[in-house]
C-alpha positions in Angstrom: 24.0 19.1 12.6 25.3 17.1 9.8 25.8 13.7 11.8 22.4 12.2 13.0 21.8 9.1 14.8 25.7 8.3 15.7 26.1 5.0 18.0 28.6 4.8 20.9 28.7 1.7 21.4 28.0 1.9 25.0 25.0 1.1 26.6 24.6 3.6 29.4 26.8 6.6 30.9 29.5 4.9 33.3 29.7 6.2 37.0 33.5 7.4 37.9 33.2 3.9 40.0 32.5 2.0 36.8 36.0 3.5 34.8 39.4 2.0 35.2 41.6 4.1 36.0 42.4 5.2 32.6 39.1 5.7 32.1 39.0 8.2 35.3 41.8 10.0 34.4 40.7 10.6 30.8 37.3 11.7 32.3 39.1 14.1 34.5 41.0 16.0 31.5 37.7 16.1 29.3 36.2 17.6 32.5 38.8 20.2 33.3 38.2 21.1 29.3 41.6 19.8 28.4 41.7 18.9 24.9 42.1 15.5 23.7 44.7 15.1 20.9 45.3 12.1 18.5 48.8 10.6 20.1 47.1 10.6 23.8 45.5 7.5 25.2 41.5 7.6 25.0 38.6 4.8 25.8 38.3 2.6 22.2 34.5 3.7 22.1 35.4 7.7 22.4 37.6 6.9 19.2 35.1 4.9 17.7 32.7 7.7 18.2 34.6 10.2 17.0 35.2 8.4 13.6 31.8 8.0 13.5 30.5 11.5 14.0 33.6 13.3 12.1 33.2 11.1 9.0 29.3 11.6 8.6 29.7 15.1 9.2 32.6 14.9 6.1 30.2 13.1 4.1 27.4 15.2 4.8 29.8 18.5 3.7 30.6 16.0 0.2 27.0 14.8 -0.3 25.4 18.4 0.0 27.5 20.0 -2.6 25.0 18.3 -4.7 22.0 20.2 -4.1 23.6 23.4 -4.9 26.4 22.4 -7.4 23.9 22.0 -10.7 22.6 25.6 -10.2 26.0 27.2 -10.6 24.8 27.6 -14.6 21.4 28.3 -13.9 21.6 31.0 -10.9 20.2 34.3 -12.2 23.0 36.7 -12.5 27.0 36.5 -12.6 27.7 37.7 -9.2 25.1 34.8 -8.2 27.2 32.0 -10.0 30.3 33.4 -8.7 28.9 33.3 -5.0 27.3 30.1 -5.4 30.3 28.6 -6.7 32.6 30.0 -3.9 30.1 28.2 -1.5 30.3 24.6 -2.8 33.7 25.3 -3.1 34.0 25.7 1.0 31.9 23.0 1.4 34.5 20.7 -0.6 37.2 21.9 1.4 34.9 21.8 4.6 35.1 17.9 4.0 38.7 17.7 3.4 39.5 19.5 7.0 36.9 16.7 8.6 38.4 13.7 7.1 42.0 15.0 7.8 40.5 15.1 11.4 39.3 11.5 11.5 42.2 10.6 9.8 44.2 11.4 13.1 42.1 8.7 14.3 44.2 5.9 12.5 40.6 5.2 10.0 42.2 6.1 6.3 40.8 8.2 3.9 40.2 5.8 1.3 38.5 3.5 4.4 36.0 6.2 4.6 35.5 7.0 1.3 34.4 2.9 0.2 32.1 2.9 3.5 30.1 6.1 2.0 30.1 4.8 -1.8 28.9 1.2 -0.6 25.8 3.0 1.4 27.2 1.8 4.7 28.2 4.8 6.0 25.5 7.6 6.6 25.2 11.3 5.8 23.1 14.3 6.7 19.3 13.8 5.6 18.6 16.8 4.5 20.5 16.7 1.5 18.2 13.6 0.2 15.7 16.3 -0.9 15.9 17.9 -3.8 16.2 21.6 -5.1 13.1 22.1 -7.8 14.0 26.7 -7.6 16.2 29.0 -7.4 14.9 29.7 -4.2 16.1 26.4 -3.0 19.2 27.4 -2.4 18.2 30.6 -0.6 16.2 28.0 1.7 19.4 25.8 2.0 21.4 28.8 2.9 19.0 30.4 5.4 17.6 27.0 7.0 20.0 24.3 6.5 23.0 26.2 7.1 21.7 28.2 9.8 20.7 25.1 11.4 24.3 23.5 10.6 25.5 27.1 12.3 23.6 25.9 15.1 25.3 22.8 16.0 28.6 23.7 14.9 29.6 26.7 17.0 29.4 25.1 20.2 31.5 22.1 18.6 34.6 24.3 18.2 34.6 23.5 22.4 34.2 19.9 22.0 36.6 17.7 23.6 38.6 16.3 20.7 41.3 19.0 19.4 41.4 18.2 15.9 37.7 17.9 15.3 37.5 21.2 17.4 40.1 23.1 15.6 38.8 22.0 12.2 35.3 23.8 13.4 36.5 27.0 13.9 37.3 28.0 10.2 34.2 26.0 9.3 32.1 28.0 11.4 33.4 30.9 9.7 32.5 30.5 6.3 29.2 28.5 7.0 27.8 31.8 8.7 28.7 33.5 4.7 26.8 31.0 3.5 24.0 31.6 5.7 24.0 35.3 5.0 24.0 34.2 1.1 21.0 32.1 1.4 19.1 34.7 3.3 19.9 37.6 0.8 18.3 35.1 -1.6 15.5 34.9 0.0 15.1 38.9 1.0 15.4 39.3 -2.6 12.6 37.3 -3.7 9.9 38.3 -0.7 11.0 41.5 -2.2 10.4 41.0 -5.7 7.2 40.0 -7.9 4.0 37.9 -5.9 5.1 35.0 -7.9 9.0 35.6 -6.6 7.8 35.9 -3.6 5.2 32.5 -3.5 8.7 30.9 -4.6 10.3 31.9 -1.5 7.4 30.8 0.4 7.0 27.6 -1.5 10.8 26.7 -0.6 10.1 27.3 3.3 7.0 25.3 2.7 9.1 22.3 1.5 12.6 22.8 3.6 11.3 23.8 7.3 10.4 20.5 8.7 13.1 18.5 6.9 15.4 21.6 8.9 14.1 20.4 12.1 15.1 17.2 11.9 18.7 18.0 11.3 19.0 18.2 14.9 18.0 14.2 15.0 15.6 12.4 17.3 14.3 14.0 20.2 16.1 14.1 23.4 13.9 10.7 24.4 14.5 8.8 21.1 18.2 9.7 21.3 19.8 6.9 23.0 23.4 7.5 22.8 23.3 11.6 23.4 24.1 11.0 27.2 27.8 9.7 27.1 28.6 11.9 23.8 27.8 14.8 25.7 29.6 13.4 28.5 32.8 12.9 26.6 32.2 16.5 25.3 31.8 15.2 21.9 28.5 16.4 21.1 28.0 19.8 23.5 24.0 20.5 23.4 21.3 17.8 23.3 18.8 17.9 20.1 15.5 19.6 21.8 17.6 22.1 23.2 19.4 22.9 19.5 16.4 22.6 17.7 14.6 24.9 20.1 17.2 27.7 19.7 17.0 27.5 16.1 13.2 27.6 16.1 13.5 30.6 17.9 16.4 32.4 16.2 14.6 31.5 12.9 10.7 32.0 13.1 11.5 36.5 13.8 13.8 36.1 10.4 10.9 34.5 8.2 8.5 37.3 9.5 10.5 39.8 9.0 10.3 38.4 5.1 6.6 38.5 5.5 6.6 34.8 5.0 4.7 32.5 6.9 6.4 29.5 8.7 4.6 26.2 7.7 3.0 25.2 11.5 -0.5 25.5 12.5 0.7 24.7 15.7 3.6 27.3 15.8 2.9 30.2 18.9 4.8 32.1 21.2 4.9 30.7 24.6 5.5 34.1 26.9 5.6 31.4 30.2 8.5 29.6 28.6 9.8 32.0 26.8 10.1 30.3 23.2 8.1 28.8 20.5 5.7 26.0 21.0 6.0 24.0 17.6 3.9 21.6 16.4 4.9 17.7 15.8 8.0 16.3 13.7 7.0 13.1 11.1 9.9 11.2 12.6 8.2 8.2 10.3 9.7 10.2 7.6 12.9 11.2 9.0 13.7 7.5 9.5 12.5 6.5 6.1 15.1 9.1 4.1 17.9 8.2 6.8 17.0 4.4 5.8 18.2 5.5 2.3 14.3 5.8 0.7 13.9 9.5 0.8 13.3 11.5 -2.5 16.9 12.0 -3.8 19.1 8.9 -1.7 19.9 6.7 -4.7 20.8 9.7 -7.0 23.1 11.1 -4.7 24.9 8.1 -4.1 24.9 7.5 -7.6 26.5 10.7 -8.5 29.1 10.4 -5.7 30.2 6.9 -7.4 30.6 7.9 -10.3 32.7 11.4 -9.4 34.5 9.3 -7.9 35.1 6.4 -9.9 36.1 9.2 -12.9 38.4 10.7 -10.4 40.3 7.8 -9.7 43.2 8.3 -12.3 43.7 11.7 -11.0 44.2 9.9 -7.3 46.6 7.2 -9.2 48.5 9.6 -11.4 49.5 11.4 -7.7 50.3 8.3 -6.0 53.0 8.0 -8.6 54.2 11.5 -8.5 54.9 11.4 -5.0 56.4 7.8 -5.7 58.7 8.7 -7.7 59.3 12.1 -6.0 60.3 9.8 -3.1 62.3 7.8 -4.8 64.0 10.7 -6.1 64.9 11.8 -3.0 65.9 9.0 -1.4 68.3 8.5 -4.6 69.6 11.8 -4.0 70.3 11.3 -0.1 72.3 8.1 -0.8 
């Protein structure tokens, strides 16, 4: 998923004799899978949550167009620019649905926005690595987006409606993108040995970074109990990351590439992949901001936005005057 590590702000998952009876009731409708919209009472740490999780996951849909947005120019063929464009594209727009969302919330956009330029806010880690081949954006496609896939389909049932709704076109056009990235890399196991040692060299580097989309373990994750209880976040990490272990290690062989795990085996008694150990150590050093690519992302994002801020004032004063216009006009 593209939020990781998000608080609640409450320390363990309240009994029905705990709740008020607000509480209870609110409990009751998430329960019955009623959906929770913006103008209906909910607990302060449910919203807080929310905002939280919805504006991370924005971020992260921002932040990684950066990967994939500077080889636009340098993907190998027309049709591949035209693609790859269309894709960062959606993943703009998949941002702009996400903040609208927390947005309902009462947290403004421009709130958001200065708590991700000032590095409070977090975002995906995944995107702190950077994408040396073109095969890096078939990896991204396949991988990251597959694993994004992963977490996101079973979101469109969460408990908040406009979060939910938001999810379903998202959904959507992240499985194209998966598609595209896997293409990519059918194309290159395909091609020459040394396209096809790219395509293996880009597993190599983006599989365990992949795995730790999902966040910490189910042990390490603190705060996983109430979300899923609120109906915010639907599946806990193991069991995600299991599923996409499972989904994804039949895919790479039928590439003929070779996923990078010693440990890696069927297990027929359990019926899915044992998998060796995740470097957490690293997983909390990129989400500390010290991975490969933290400060040049932020830095990039700054400054796109800093040169975009007369185009944000120049509409502020169309729809100003517009207003005023109108307002003439009706007197």
């Amino acid at each position: 998923m593209y939020a990781q590590m998000v608080k609640t702000g409450v320390d363990h998952v309240q009994s029905k004799e705990e709740m008020s009876p607000e509480e209870r009731a609110f409990q009751d409708r998430v329960d019955q899978d009623i959906k929770i919209e913006p103008k209906e009472w909910m607990p302060e740490a449910y919203r807080k949550t929310l905002i939280r999780q919805i504006s991370q996951h924005a971020h992260s849909e921002i932040i990684g167009m950066q990967p994939e947005g500077n080889w636009i120019t340098r993907a190998p063929t027309l049709e591949r620019k035209a693609i790859l464009l269309a894709k960062v594209q959606d993943e703009a727009g998949h941002g702009l649905y996400l903040y609208c969302a927390a947005e309902t919330l009462g947290v403004s956009r421009d709130e958001l926005m200065g708590q991700l330029n000032s590095g409070k806010a977090k975002y995906s880690s995944i995107f702190n690595y950077p994408t040396l081949t073109w095969a890096d954006i078939g990896a991204i496609g396949w991988l990251v987006d597959g694993a994004a896939i992963m977490n996101q389909v079973p979101l469109q049932r969460c408990s908040y409606g406009p979060y939910s709704r938001a999810m379903i076109r998202i959904c959507k056009e992240e499985s194209f993108h998966q598609r595209q990235g896997y293409d990519i890399m059918t194309k290159l196991a395909r091609g020459t040995p040394e396209q096809k040692q790219m395509a293996q060299d880009a597993l190599n580097r983006w599989w365990w970074p992949s795995l730790m989309m999902f966040g910490p373990s189910d042990a390490e994750s603190v705060h996983s109990a109430q979300s899923m209880r609120w109906k915010i976040k639907i599946n806990s990490n193991d069991e995600l990351r299991q599923k996409f272990v499972d989904q994804t290690v039949p895919q790479a062989e039928y590439l003929g590439l070779t996923v990078p795990d010693p440990d890696l085996k069927w297990n027929a008694e359990r019926g899915h992949y044992d998998f060796g150990a995740i470097s957490w150590d690293e997983f909390y050093q990129v989400i500390a901001g010290n991975g490969p690519c933290n400060r040049d992302r932020l830095r990039t994002r700054v400054k796109a936005y800093e040169e975009g801020r007369w185009v944000r004032e120049a509409a502020d004063a169309y729809a100003a005057k517009k207003a005023a216009r109108a307002k003439a006009k009706a007197a």
